[in-house]
C-alpha positions, -999 to 999 in steps of 0.1 A, spaced: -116 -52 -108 -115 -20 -122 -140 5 -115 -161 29 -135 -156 59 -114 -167 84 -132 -200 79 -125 -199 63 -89 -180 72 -56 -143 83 -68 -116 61 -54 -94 60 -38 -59 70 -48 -41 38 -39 -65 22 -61 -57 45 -91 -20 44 -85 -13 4 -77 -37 -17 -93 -42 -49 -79 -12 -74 -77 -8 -103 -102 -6 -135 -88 31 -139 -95 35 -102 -78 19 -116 -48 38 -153 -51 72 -129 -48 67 -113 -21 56 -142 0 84 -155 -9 104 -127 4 83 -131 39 114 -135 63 142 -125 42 164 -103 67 170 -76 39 134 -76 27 120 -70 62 150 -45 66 130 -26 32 93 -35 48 101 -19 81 114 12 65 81 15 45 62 14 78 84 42 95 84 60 65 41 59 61 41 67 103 63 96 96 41 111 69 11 103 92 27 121 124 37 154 94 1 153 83 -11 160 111 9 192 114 5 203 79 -15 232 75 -18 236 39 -47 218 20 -26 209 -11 2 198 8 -22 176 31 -38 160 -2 -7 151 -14 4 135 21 -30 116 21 -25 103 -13 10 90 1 -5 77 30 -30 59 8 0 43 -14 20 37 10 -5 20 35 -17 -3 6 16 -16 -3 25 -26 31 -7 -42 37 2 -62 2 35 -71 17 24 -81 50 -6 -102 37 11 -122 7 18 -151 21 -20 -152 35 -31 -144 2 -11 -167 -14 -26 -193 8 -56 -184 5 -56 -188 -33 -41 -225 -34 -78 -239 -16 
């Protein structure tokens, strides 16, 4: 659902940046769920999302930290999309 911002609470970037995964988006990476190389690629986008957390944290300029927090955001998002696919997919098919 796409949302009229402008005139309501601004979102966040995640939601500006990824929209919402398509069904068959969502069908392909549950299907990739246990693949060695595709958890090889899913764990590196969790060490790579707590690294920017742990350098956020030190970060002392504003700009800098938006930018980091707008990573975060994406980031965060996409592993949660990975990591829940084949729930969602599941979910779906009742």
């Amino acid at each position: 659902i796409r949302r009229h911002w402008r005139h309501t609470q601004q979102p966040r970037l995640s939601e500006v940046m990824l929209k919402q995964s398509p069904d068959r988006v969502t069908a392909a990476m549950a299907s990739l769920e246990g693949n060695a190389d595709f958890e090889v690629f899913a764990e590196w986008l969790e060490e790579s999302l707590a690294e920017l957390r742990t350098f956020s944290c030190h970060t002392k300029d504003e700009v800098v930290l938006r930018w980091q927090q707008g990573a975060s955001q994406v980031l965060d998002d996409l592993v949660v999309k990975i990591r829940t696919s084949r729930k969602t997919q599941y979910s779906k098919r009742k």
